[in-house]
DSSP file (Angstrom, degrees, kcal/mol; ACC not computed):
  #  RESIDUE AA STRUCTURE BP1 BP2  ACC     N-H-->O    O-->H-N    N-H-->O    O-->H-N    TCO  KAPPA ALPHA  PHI   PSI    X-CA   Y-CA   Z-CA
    1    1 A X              0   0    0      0, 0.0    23,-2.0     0, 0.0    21,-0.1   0.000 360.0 360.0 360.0 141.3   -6.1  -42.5  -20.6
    2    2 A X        +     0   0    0     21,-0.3    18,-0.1    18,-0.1    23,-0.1  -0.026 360.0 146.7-136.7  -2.7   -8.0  -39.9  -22.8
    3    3 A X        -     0   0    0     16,-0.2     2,-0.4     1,-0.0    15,-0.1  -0.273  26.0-175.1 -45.2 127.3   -8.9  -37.6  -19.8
    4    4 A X        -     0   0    0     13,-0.2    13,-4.4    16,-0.1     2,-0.4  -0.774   6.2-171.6-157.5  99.7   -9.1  -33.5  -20.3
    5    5 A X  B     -A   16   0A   0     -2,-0.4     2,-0.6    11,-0.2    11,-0.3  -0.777   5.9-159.2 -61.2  80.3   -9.7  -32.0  -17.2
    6    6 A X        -     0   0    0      9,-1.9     2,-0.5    -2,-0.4     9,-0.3  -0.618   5.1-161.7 -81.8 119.9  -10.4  -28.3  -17.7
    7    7 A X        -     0   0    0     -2,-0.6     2,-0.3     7,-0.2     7,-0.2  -0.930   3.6-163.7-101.2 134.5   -9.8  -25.8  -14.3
    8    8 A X      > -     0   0    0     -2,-0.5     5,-1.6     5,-0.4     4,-0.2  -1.000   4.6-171.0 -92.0 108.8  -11.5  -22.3  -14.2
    9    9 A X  T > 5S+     0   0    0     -2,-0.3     3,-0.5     3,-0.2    -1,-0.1   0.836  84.9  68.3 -42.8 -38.6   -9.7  -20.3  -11.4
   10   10 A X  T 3 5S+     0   0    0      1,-0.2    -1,-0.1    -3,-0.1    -3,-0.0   0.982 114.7  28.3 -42.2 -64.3  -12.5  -17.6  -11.9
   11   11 A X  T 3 5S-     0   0    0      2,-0.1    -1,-0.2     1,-0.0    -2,-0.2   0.307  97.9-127.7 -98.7  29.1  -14.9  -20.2  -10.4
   12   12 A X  T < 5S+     0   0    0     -3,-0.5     2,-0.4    -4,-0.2    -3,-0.2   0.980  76.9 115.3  63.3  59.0  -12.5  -22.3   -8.1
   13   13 A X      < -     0   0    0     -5,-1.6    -5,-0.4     2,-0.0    -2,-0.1  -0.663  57.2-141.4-171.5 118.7  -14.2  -25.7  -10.3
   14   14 A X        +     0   0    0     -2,-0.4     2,-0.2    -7,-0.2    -7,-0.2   0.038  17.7 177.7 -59.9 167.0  -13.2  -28.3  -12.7
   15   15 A X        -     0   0    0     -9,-0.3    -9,-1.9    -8,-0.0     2,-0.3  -0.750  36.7 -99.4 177.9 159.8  -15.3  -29.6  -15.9
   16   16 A X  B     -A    5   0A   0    -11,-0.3   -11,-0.2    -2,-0.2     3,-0.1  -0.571  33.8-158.6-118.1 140.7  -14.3  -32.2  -18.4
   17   17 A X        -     0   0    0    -13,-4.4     2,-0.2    -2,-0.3   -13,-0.2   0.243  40.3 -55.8-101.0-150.3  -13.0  -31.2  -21.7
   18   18 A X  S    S-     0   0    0      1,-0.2    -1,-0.3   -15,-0.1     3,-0.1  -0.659  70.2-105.4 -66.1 149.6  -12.7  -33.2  -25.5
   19   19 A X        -     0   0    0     -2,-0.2     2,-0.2    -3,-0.1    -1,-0.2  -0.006  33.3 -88.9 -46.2-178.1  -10.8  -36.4  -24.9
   20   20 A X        -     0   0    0    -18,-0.1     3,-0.2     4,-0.1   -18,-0.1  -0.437  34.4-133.6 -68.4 145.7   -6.9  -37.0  -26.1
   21   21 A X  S    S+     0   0    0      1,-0.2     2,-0.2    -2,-0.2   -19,-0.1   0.252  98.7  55.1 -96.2  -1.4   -7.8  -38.4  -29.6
   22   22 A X  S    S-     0   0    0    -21,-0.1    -1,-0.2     2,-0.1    31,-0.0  -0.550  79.9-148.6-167.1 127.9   -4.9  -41.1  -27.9
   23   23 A X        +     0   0    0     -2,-0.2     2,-0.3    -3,-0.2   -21,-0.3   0.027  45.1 116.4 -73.7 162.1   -5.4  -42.5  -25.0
   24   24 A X        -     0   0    0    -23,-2.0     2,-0.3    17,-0.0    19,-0.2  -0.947  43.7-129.8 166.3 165.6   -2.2  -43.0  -23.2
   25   25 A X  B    S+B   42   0B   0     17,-1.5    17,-2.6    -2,-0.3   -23,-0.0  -0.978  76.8  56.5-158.1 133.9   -0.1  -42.1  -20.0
   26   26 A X  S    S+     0   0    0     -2,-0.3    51,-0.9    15,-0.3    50,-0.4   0.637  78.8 163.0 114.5  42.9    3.5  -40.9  -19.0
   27   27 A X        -     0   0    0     13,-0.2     2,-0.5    48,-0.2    13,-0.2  -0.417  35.7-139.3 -81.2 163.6    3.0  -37.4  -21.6
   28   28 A X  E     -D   39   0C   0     11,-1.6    11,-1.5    50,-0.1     2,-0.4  -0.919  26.1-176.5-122.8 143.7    4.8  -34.5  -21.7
   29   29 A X  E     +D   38   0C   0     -2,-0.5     2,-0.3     9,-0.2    50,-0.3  -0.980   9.6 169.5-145.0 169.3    2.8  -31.2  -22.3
   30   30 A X  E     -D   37   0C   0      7,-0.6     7,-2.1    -2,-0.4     2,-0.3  -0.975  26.8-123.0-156.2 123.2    3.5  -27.8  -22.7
   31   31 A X  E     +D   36   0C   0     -2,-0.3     2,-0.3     5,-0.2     5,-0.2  -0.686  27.7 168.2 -78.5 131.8    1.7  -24.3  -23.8
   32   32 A X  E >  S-D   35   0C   0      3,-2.3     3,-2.4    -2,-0.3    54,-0.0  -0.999  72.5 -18.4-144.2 148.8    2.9  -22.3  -26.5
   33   33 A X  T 3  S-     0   0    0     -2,-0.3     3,-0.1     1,-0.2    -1,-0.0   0.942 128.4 -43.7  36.0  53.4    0.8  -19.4  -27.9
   34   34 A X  T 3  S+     0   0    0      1,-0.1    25,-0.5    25,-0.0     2,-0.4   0.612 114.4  89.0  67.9  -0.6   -2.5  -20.7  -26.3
   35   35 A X  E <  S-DE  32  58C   0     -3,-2.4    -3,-2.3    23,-0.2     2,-0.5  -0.979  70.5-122.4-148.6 168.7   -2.7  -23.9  -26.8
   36   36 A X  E     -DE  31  57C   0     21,-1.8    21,-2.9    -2,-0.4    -5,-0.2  -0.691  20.9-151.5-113.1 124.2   -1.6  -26.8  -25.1
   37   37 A X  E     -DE  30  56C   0     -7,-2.1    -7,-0.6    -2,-0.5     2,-0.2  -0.427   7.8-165.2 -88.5 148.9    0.9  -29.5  -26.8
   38   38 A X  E     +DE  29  55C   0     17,-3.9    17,-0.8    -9,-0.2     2,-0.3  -0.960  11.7 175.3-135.6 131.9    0.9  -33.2  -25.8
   39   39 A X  E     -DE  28  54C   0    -11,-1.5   -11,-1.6    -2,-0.2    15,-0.2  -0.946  38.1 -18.1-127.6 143.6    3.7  -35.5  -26.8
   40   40 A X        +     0   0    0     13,-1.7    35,-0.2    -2,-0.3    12,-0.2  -0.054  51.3 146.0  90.6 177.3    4.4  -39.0  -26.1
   41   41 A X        -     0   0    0     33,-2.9    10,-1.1   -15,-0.3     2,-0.3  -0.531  27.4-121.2 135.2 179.6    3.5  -41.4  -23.7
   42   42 A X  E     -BC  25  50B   0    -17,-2.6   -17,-1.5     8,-0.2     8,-0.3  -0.827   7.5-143.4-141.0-147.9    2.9  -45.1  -23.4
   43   43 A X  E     - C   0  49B   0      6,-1.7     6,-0.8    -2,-0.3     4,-0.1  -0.723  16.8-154.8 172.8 133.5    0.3  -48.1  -22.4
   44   44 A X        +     0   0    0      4,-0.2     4,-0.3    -2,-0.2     2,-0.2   0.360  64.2 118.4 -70.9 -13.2    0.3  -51.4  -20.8
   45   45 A X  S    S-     0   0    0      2,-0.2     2,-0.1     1,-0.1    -2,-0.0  -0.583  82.4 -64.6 -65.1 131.3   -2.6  -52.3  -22.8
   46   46 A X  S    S+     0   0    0      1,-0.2    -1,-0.1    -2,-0.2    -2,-0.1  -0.434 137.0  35.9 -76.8 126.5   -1.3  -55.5  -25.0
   47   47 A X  S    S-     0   0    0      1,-0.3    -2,-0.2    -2,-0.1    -1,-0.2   0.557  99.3-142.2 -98.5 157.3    0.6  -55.2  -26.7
   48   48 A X        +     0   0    0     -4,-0.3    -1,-0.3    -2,-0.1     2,-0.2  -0.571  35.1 170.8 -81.4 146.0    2.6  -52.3  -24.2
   49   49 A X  E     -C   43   0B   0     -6,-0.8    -6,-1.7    -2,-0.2     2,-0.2  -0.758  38.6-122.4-177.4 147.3    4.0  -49.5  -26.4
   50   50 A X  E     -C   42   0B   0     -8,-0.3    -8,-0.2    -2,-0.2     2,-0.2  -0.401  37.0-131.3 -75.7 159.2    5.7  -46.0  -26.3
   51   51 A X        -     0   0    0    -10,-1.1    23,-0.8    23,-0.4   -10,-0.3  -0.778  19.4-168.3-116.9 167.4    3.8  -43.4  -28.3
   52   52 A X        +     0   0    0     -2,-0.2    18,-2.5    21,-0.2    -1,-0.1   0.383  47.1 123.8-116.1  -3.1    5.1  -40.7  -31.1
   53   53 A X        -     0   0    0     16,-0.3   -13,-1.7   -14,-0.1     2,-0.2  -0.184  49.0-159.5 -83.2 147.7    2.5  -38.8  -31.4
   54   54 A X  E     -E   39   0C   0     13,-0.5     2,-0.4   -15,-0.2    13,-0.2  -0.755  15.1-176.2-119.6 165.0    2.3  -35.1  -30.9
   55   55 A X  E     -E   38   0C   0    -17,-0.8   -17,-3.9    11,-0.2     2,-0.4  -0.954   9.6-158.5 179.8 112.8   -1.8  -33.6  -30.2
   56   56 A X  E     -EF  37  65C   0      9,-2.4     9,-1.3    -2,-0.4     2,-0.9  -0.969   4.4-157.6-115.7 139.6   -2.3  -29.8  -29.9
   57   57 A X  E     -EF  36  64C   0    -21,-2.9   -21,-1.8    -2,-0.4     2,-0.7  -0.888   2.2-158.2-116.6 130.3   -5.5  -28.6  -28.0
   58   58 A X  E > > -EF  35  63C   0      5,-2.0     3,-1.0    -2,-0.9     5,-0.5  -0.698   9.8-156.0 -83.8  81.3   -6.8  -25.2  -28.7
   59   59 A X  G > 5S+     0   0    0     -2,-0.7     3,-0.7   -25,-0.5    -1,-0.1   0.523  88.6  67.5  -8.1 -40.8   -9.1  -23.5  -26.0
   60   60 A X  G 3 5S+     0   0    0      1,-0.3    -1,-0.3   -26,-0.2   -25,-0.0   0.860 115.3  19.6 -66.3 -52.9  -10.6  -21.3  -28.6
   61   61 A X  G < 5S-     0   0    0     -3,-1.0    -1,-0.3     2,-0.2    -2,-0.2  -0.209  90.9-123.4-111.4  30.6  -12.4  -23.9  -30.5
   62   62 A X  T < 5S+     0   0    0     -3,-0.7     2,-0.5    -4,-0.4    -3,-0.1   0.912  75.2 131.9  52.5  41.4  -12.6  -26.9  -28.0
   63   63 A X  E   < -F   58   0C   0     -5,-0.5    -5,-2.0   -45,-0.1     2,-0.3  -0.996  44.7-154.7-141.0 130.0  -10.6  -28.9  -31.3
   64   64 A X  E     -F   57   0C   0     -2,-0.5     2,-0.4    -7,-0.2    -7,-0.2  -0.823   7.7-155.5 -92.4 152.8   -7.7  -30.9  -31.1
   65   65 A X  E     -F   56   0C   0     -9,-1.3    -9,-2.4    -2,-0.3     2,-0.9  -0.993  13.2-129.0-112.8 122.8   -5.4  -31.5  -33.8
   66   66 A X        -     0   0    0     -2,-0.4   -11,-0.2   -11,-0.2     3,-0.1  -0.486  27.9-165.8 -73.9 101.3   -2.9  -34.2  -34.7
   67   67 A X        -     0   0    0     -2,-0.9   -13,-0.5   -13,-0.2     2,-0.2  -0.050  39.0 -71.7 -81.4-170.5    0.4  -33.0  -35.5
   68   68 A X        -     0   0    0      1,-0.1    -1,-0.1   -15,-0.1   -13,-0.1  -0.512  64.5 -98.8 -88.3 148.0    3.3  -34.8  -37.2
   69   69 A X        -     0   0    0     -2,-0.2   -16,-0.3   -16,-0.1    44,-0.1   0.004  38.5-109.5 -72.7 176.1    4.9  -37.6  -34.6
   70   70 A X        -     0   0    0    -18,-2.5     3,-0.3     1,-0.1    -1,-0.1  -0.536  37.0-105.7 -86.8 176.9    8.1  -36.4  -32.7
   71   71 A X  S    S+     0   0    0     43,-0.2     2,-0.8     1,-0.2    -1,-0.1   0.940 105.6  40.2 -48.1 -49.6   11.4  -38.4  -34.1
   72   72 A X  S    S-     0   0    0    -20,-0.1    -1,-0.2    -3,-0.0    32,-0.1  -0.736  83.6-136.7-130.3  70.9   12.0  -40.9  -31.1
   73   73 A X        +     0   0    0     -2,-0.8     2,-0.3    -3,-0.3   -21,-0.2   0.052  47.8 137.8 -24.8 126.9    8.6  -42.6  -29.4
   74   74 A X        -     0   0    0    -23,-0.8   -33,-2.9   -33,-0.1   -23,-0.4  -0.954  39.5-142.0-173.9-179.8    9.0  -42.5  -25.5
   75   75 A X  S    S+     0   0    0     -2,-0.3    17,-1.1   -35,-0.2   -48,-0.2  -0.687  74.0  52.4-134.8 177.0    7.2  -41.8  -22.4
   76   76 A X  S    S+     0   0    0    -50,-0.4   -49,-0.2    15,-0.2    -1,-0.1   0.725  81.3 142.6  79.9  -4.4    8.1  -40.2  -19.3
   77   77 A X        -     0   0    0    -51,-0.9     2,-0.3   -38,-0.1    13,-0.2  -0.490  43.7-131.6-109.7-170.2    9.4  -37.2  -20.9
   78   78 A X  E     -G   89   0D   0     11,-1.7    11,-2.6    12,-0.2     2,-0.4  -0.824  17.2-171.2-150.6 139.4    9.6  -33.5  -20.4
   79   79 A X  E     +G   88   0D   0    -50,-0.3     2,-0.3    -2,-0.3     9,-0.2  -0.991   7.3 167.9-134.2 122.5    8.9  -30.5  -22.8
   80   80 A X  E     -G   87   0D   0      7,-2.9     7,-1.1    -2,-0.4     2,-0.3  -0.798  31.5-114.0-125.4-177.4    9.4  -26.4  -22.8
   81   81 A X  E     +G   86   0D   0     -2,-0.3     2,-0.4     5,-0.2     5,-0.2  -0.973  29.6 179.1-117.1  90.9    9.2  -23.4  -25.1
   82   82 A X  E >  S-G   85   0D   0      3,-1.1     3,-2.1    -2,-0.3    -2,-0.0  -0.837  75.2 -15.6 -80.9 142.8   12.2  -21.7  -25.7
   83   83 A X  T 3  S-     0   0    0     -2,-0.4    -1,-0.2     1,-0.2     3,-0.1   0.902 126.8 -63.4  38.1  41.6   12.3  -18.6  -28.0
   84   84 A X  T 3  S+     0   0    0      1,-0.3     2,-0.4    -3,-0.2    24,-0.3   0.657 115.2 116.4  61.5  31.4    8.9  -20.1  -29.0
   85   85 A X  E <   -G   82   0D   0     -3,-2.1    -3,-1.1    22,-0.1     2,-0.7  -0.862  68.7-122.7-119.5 153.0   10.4  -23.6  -30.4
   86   86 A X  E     -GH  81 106D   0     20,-1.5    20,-2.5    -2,-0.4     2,-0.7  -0.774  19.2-153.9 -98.3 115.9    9.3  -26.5  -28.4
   87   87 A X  E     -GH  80 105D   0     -7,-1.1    -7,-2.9    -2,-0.7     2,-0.4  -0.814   9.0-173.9 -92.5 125.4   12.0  -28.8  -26.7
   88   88 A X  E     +GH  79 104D   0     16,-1.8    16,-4.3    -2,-0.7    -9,-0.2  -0.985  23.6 178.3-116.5 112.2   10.9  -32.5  -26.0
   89   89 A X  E     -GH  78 103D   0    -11,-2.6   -11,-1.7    -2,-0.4    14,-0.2  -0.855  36.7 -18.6-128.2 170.0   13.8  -34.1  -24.0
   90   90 A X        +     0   0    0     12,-1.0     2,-0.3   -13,-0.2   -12,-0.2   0.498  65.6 145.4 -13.2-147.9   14.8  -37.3  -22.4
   91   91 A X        -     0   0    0      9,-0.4     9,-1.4   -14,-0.2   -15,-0.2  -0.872  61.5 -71.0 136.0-171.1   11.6  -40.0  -21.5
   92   92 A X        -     0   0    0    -17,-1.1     7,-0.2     7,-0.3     3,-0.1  -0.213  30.0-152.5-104.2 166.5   11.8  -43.4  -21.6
   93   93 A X  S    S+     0   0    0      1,-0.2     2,-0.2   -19,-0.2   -43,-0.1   0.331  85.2  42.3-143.4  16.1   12.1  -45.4  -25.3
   94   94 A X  S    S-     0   0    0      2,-0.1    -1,-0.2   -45,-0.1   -52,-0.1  -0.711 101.5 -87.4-172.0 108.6   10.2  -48.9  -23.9
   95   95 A X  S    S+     0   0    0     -2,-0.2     2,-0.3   -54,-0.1   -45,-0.1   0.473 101.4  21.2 -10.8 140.4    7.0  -49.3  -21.4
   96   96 A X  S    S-     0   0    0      1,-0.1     2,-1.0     2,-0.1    -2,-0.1  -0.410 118.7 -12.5  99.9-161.9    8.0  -49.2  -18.3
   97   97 A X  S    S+     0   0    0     -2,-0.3     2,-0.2    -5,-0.1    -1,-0.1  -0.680  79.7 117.1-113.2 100.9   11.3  -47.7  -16.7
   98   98 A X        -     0   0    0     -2,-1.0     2,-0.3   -23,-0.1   -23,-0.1  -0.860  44.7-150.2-130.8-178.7   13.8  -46.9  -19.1
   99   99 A X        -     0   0    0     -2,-0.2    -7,-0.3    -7,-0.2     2,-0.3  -0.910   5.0-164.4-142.9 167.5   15.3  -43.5  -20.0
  100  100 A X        -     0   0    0     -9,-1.4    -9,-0.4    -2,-0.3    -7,-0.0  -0.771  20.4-134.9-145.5-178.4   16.6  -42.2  -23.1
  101  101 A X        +     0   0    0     -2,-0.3    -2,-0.0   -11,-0.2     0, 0.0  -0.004  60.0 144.9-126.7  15.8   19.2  -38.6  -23.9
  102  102 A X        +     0   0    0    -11,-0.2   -12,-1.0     1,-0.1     2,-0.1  -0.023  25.3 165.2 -61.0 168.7   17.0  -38.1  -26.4
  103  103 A X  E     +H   89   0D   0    -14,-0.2     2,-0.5   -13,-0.0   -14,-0.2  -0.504   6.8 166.7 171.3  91.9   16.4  -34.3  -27.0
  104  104 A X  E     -H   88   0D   0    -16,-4.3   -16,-1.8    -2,-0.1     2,-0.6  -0.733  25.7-131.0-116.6 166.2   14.5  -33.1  -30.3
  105  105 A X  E     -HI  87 114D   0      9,-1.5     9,-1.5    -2,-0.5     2,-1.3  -0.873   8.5-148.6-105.0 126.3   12.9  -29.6  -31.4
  106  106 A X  E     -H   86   0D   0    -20,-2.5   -20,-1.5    -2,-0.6     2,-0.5  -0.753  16.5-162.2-112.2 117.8    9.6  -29.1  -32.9
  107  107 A X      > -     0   0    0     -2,-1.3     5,-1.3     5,-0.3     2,-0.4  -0.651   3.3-142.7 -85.1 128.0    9.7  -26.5  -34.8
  108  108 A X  T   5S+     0   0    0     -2,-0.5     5,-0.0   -24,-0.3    -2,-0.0  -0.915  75.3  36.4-103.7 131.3    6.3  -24.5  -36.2
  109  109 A X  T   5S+     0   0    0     -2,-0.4    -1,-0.2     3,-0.0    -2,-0.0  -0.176 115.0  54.2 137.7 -48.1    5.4  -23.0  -39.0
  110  110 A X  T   5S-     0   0    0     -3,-0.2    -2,-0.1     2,-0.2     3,-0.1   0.259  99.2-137.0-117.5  -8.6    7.1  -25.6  -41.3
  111  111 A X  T   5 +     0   0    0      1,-0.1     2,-0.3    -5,-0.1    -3,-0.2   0.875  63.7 123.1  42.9  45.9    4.8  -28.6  -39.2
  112  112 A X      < -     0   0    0     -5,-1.3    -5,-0.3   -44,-0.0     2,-0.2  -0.861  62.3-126.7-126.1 155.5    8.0  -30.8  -39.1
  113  113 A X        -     0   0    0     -2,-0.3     2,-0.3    -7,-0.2    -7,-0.2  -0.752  26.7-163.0 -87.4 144.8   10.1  -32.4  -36.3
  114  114 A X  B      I  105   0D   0     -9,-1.5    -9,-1.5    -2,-0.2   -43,-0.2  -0.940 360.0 360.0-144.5 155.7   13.5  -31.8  -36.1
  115  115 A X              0   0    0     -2,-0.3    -9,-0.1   -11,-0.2    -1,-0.0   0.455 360.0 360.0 -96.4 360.0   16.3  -33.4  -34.5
């Protein structure tokens, strides 16, 4: 799926944003400084696959960008911001339901994944 939904509270109304540059389902996203991280994911589409890839979207300029993939391809998984470092933890590591302990940092600044 490559859907990007945009909500304005101001005017209670939706309107459709750039695609995901990959399409894909079960992502984890997260905001940090104004724009909104996407990680992960899978697809059933043959052949069925887990994603690595990390996708920031910026508001500012309507522009996505492809960051560097996380360590461990999975779906299903969860992300926050602490002390402005992004945690992507557990998910899945094969289409479908499976689960992983997985638990990496992306660190910014340096554009690397880190375990």
């Amino acid at each position: 799926m490559t859907t990007h939904e945009i909500y304005d509270p101001a005017s209670d109304s939706w309107s459709e944003g750039p695609p995901l540059p990959t399409g894909r389902s079960g992502v984890a996203t997260v905001e940090r400084q104004g724009r909104i991280y996407v990680f992960g994911g899978e697809t059933f589409t043959a052949p069925a696959r887990t994603f690595d890839e990390a996708e920031a979207f910026d508001p500012a300029t309507g522009e996505w960008e492809q960051l560097p993939p996380v360590p461990t391809a999975r779906h299903g998984l969860g992300a926050a911001v602490i002390d402005d470092v992004i945690h992507v933890v557990s998910g899945g590591p094969n289409p479908g339901y499976s689960y992983s302990t997985a638990n990496e940092r992306l660190v910014f600044g340096s554009q690397r994944s880190v375990d």
